[in-house]
ZAMARGU-4260 file (C-alpha; in steps of 0.2 Angstrom, whole numbers, plus 5000, padded with zeros to 4 digits):
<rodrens>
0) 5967/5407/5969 | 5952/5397/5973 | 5952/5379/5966 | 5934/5378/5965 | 5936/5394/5954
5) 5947/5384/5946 | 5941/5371/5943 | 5924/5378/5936 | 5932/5382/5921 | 5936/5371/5906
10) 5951/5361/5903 | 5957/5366/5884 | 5959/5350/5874 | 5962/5348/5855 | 5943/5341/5855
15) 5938/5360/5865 | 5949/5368/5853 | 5941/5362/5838 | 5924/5367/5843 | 5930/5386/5847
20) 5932/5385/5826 | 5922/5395/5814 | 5909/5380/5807 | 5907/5380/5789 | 5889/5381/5783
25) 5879/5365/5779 | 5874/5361/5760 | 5853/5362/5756 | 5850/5352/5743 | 5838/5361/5728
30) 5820/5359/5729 | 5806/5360/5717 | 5791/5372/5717 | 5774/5368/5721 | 5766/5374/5705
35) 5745/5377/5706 | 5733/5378/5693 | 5716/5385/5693 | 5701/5386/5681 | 5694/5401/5682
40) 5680/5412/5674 | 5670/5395/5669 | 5683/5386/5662 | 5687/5404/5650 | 5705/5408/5661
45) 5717/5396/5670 | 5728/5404/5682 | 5746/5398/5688 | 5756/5402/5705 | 5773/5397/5708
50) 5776/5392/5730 | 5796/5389/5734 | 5801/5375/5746 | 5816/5379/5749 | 5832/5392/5750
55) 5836/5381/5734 | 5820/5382/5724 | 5822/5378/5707 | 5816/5386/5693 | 5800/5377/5688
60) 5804/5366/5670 | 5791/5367/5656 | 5789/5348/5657 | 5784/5354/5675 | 5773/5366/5671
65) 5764/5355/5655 | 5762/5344/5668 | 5754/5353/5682 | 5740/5363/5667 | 5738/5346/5660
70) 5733/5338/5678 | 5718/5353/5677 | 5714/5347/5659 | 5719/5364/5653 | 5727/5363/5634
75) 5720/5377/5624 | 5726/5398/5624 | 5743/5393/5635 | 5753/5410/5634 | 5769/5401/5628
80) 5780/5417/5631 | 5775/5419/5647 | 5777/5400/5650 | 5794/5401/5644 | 5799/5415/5656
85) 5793/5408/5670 | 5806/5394/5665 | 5820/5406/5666 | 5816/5419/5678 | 5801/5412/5692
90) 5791/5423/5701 | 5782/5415/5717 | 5770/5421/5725 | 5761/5430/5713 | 5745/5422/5701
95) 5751/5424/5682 | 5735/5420/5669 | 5743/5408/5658 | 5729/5402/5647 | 5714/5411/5640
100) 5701/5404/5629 | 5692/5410/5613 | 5677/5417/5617 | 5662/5412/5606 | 5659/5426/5593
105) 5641/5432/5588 | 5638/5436/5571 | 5627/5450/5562 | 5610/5454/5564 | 5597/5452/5553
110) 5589/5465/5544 | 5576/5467/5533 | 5579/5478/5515 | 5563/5487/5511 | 5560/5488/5493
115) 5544/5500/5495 | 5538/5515/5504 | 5526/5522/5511 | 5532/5540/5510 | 5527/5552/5499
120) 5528/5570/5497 | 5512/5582/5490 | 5517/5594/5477 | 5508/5599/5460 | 5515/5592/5445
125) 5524/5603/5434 | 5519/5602/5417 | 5529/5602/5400 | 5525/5622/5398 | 5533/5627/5415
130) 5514/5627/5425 | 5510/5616/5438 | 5495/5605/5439 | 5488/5606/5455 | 5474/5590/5452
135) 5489/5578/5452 | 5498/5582/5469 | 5505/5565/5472 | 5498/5551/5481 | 5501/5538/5494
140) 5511/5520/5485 | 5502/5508/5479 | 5508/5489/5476 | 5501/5477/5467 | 5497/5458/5470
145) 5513/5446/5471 | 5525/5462/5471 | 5539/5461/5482 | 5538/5473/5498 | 5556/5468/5505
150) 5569/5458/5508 | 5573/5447/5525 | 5591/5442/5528 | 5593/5432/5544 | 5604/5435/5559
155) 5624/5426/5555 | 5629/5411/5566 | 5646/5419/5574 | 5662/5411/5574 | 5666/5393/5587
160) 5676/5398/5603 | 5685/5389/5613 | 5688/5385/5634 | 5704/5380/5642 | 5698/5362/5640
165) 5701/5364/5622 | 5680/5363/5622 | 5672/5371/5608 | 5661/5384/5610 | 5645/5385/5598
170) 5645/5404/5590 | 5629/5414/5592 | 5615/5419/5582 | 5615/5438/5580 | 5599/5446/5586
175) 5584/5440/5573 | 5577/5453/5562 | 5561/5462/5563 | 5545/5452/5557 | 5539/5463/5545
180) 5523/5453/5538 | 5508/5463/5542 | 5489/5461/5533 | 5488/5455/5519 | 5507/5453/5514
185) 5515/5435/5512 | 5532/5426/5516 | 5538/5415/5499 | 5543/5398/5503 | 5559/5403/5510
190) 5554/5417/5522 | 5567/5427/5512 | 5556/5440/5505 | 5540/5448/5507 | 5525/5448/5496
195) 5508/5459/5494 | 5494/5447/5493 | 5481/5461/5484 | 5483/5475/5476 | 5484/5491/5487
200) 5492/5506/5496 | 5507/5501/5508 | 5508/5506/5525 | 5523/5501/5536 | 5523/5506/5554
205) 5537/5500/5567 | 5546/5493/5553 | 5527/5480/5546 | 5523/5482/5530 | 5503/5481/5529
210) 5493/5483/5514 | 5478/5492/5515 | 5462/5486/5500 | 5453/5504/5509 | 5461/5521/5505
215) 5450/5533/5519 | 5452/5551/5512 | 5445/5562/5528 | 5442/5576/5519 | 5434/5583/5503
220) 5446/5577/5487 | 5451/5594/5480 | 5467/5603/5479 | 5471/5598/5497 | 5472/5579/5492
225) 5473/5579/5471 | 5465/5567/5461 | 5463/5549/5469 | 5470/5532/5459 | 5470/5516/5469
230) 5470/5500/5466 | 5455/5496/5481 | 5442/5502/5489 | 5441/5521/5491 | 5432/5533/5506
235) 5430/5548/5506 | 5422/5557/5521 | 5419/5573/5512 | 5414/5581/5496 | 5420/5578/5480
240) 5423/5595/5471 | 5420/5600/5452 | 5436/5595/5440 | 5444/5582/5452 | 5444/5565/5450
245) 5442/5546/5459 | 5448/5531/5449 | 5449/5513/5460 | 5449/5495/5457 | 5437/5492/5471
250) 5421/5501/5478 | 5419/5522/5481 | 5409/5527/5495 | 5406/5546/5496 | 5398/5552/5512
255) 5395/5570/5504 | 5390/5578/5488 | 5400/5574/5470 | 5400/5589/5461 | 5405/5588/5441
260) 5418/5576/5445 | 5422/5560/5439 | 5420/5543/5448 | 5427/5527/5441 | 5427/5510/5451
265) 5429/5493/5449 | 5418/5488/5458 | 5402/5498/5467 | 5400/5517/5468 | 5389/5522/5481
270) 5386/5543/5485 | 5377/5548/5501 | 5369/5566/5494 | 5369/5564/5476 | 5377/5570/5460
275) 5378/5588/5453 | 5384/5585/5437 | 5385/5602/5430 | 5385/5592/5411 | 5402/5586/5414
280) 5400/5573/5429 | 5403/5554/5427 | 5398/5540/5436 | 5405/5524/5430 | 5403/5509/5439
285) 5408/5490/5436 | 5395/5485/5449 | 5379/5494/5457 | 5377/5512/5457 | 5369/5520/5474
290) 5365/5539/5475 | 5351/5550/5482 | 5350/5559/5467 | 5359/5560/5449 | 5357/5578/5439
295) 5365/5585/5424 | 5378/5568/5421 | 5382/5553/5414 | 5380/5536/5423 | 5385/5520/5417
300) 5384/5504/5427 | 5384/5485/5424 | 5376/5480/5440 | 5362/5491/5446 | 5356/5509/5452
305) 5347/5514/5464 | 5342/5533/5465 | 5327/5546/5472 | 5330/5553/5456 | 5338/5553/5439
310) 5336/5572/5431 | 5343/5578/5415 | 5356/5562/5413 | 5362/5551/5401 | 5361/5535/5410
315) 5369/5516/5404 | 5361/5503/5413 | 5366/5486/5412 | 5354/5480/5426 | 5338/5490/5433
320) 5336/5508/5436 | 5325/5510/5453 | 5320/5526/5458 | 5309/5524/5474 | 5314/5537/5486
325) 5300/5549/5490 | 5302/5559/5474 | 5306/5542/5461 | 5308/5554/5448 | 5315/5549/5431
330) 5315/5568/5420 | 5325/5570/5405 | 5341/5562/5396 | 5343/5547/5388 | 5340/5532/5398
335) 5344/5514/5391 | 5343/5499/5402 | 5342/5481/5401 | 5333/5477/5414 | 5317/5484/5422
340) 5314/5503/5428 | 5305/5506/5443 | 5298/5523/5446 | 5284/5538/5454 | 5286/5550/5441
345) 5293/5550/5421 | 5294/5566/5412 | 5287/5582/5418 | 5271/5592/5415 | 5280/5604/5403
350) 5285/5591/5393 | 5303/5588/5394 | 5309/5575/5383 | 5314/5561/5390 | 5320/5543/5381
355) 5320/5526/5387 | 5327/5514/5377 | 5327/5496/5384 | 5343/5485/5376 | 5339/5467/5383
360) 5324/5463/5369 | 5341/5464/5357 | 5344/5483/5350 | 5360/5480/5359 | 5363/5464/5350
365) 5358/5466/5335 | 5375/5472/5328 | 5385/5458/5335 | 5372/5445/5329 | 5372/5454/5310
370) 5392/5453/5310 | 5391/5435/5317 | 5378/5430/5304 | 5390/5438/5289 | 5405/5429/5292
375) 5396/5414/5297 | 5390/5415/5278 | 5408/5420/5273 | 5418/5406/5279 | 5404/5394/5270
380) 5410/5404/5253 | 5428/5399/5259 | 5424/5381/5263 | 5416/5377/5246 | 5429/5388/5237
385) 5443/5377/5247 | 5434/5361/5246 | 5431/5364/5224 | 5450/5367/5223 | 5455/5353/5234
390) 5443/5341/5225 | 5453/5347/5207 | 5468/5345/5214 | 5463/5327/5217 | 5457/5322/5198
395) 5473/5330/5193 | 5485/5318/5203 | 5472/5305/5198 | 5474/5307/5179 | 5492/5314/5180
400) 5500/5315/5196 | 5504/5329/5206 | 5522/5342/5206 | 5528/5345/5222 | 5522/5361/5225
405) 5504/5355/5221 | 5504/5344/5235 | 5509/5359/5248 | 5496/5369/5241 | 5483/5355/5245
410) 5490/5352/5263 | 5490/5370/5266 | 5472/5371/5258 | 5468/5357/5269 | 5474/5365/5286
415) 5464/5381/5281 | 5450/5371/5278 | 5451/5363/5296 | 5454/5379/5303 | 5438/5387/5297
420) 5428/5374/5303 | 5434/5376/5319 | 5433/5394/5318 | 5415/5393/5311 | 5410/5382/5324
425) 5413/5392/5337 | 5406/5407/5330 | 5390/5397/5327 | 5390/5393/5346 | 5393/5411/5350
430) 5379/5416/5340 | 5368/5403/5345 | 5370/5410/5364 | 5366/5427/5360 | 5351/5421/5354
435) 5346/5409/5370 | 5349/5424/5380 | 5341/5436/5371 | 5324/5421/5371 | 5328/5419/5391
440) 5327/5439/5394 | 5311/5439/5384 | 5297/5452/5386 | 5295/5449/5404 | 5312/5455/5409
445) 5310/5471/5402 | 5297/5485/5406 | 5295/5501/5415 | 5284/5502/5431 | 5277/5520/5437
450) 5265/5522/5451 | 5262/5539/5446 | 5261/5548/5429 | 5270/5544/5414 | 5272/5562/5407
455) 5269/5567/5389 | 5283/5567/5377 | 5292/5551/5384 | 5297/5540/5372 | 5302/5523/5373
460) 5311/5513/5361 | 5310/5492/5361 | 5322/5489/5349 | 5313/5492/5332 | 5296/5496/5342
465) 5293/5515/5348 | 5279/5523/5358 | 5280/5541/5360 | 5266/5548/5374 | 5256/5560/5369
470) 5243/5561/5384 | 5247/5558/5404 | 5247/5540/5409 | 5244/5538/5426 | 5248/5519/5437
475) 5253/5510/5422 | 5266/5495/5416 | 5276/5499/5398 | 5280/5482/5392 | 5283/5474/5373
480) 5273/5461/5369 | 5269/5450/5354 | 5258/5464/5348 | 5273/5478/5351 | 5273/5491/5365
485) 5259/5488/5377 | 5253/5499/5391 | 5243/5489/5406 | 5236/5500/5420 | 5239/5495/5438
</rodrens>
C-alpha cells in the first residue's frame, strides 16, 4: 500500500461525517409584487401588470393594488371583480385593463320639420258630376306673408363622460341642422321656426326654403299648365289661350298673344302682342295696363293704358288712355276715362259708333255726393228731432221731476245725439273732399287729343254735357268748358 496513496485520502471525523448528510433546504422568506400602472388611450384606459420577486411572491393585496392605481391618479371605471381576482389568484406577467372611462356621449342631430311643400302633382279636377275639369290642373304651393315654412330643432348636447382621472368629459353637440333660410324667408326671434316674408310660391332645393314673388310659366298657359292663381308676379313666355285664366297679386307680363282669356293682377298687366278678345276677354288691372293692341274685350284699369289701338272694347279708365303707336286708333266700344286720351284716329269712316264718357268732371261722383248730401239732411231731421225731445224732457223735470226711466231715455238720447254729430261731421268732411277734387281735376284734366280725324258718330259725354259729331274733325282738342263741350283745332 502506498502511504502517499494513503494519505491523500481523508481522515473520517464526526465533523466529515456530518457534511456527508443530506442538507435540508434553506427557508425564502415571502416577497411582495411589483405592481405597474399605466394610463393609456389618453387617460381613457389604465392598465395593470403584476412582476414576482421571488419563489415566495405573494398575492398582491387590494390596499396594494388601491395603492399603486391611486400613485397614477386613476379612480374612476376600476373593474372591481377583476381587482378582486387578482387578490386571490395573480397572474404576472401579463397586462390586465383594470380601469375604463366613460366616453363622452353625442347627442341627436338637429333637423328641421317642413311644414310646406313645394310638390305638387298636375291632374284635372274632377267635378261633382263625375267630369274632370282640365282648366284647374293643379298648381305650384303658395304661402303667404308671416306663414310658417318649418320647424328647426337644434342638435342635443350628449351625455358627460368621464377619464380614469375621475375628469369629466364635456358631452358633444350632435351635428347642427341644415340652415334652411333662403330669400325672402325669416328666422323668429328664437331661430326656432321659419317664416315667409311675402306672399308667394315655395321653392325648397337642398333642403332652403326660398320664396319666389315671380311665378315664370315657359310656355303657353293652356291645358298643359291650367289656370294660373299666385299671390306675385306672374310670366308667361308664351301665349295665353281662349277660356283659361291668370289671377295674381302682383304684375303679369305676357310675351305672346292673350286670346279670350282672362287676366287679373294686382298690380300692372303688360301684353307684348295684344288682346283677341273674341267678346269674352278681360283685362283687369290694379295698376297700368300696356298692350300693343286691345279688340273685342273689356279693360279696366286704375292706373294707366297704354295701346297702338283699342277696337271694339269696353274700356274703364281710371288714368289716361294713350294710343300712340303708329295706328293710335281708338274705334268702337264704350270708353270712360278720367283722365285725358290721346290718340291718331277715333271712330271710322263708316261710322261705327264709338262713346267716350270722361268721369273725372263728376258723372262718377255724382251719386256718392247725392247720397252724402241726403243723409247729411237726414241726420239734421234727427238732431232737431233729438234736440226738441231732450229740451221737453228738461221743462218736465223742471216743473215736476223726472221717473227713472225718463232719465235713461234722455242719456240715451243724448249719446245719439253725440253720435250723430260725430257721424255727420265726418260725412260733411267726406263730402267736402269730393268736391276739392272734383274743383282740382277741373276742365284742364280731362280732354281728348287726336292728331288725326275724329270720325263721325262719336259721342262724347262730359257728365251732363254731350257732343255727338256729325261731320269729320281733323287735329283737334275735345275739352269742357264754362260754355260746355268745346272743340279747338291744333
Amino acid at each position: 500500500m502506498n502511504y502517499q496513496d494513503d494519505m491523500s485520502r481523508p481522515i473520517a471525523t464526526p465533523a466529515t461525517q456530518a457534511l456527508d448528510m443530506p442538507v435540508s433546504p434553506e427557508i425564502v422568506p415571502p416577497t411582495k409584487p411589483v405592481i405597474i400602472v399605466k394610463v393609456i388611450q389618453g387617460g381613457m384606459e389604465a392598465s395593470l401588470l403584476l412582476h414576482p420577486t421571488g419563489p415566495n411572491t405573494l398575492p398582491p393585496t387590494r390596499e396594494d393594488l388601491n395603492a399603486a392605481l391611486s400613485e397614477q391618479g386613476v379612480v374612476f371605471g376600476l373593474n372591481d371583480a377583476l381587482l378582486k381576482d387578482l387578490c386571490k389568484k395573480p397572474a404576472y406577467y401579463h397586462v390586465f385593463i383594470i380601469a375604463r372611462g366613460k366616453p363622452a356621449a353625442t347627442g341627436d342631430d338637429g333637423y328641421v320639420k317642413y311644414l310646406v311643400s313645394s310638390a305638387f302633382v298636375r291632374r284635372p279636377k274632377i267635378r261633382d258630376d263625375g267630369t274632370a275639369d282640365y282648366k284647374n290642373i293643379g298648381f305650384p304651393p303658395v304661402v303667404f306673408k308671416q306663414q310658417p315654412l318649418c320647424e328647426i330643432y337644434p342638435a342635443q348636447k350628449g351625455a358627460d363622460g368621464m377619464n380614469v382621472y375621475g375628469q369629466v368629459l364635456e358631452g358633444k353637440y350632435g351635428r347642427a341642422p341644415l340652415n334652411p333660410c333662403g330669400d325672402n324667408t325669416f328666422f323668429s326671434a328664437d331661430k326656432s321656426r321659419l317664416y315667409a316674408e311675402i306672399d308667394g310660391r315655395v321653392k325648397i332645393q337642398h333642403g332652403v326654403v326660398s320664396i319666389i314673388k315671380v311665378l315664370e310659366i315657359d310656355e303657353n298657359v293652356d291645358n298643359a299648365t291650367g289656370n294660373i292663381d299666385f299671390t306675385g308676379d306672374v310670366l308667361v313666355a308664351g301665349d295665353v289661350v281662349s277660356g283659361f285664366s291668370i289671377k295674381c297679386g302682383g304684375s303679369i307680363v305676357v310675351h305672346g298673344t292673350v286670346e279670350g282669356a282672362t287676366l287679373e293682377a294686382g298690380t300692372d298687366i303688360s301684353v307684348s302682342a295684344g288682346m283677341f278678345g273674341m267678346d269674352k276677354g278681360l283685362l283687369n288691372a290694379g295698376g297700368n295696363i300696356k298692350c300693343r293692341f286691345i279688340q273685342n274685350c273689356s279693360v279696366r284699369a286704375t292706373g294707366n293704358i297704354y295701346a297702338d289701338s283699342v277696337m271694339f272694347s269696353n274700356v274703364e279708365c281710371e288714368g289716361d288712355l294713350e294710343l300712340t303707336g303708329s295706328k293710335g286708333a281708338l274705334i268702337g266700344g264704350k270708353i270712360s276715362v278720367a283722365g285725358k286720351i290721346i290718340a291718331r284716329t277715333v271712330g271710322t269712316s263708316m261710322h261705327v259708333p264709338t262713346d267716350i264718357i270722361f268721369t273725372s268732371t263728376g258723372t262718377d261722383k255724382v251719386s256718392v255726393v247725392e247720397r252724402l248730401e241726403t243723409e247729411i239732411r237726414g241726420m239734421q231731421r234727427n238732431l232737431l228731432k233729438t234736440r226738441q225731445m231732450m229740451a221737453r224732457y228738461e221743462d218736465m223735470g223742471k216743473k215736476s221731476g223726472l221717473t227713472d226711466d225718463q232719465i235713461n231715455e234722455i242719456i240715451a238720447a243724448r249719446e245719439r245725439y253725440d253720435g250723430l254729430v260725430n257721424e255727420m261731421y265726418d260725412k260733411k268732411l267726406e263730402l267736402d273732399t269730393i268736391k276739392r277734387e272734383q274743383e282740382e281735376a277741373g276742365m284742364d284734366r280731362s280732354y281728348l287729343e287726336c292728331r288725326g280725324k275724329i270720325h263721325v258718330n262719336t259721342k262724347f259725354i262730359f257728365g251732363s254735357e254731350k257732343l255727338l259729331v256729325t261731320e269729320t274733325i281733323s287735329n283737334a282738342r275735345v275739352q269742357l268748358t264754362k260754355d260746355g263741350i268745346s272743340i279747338f283745332r291744333m
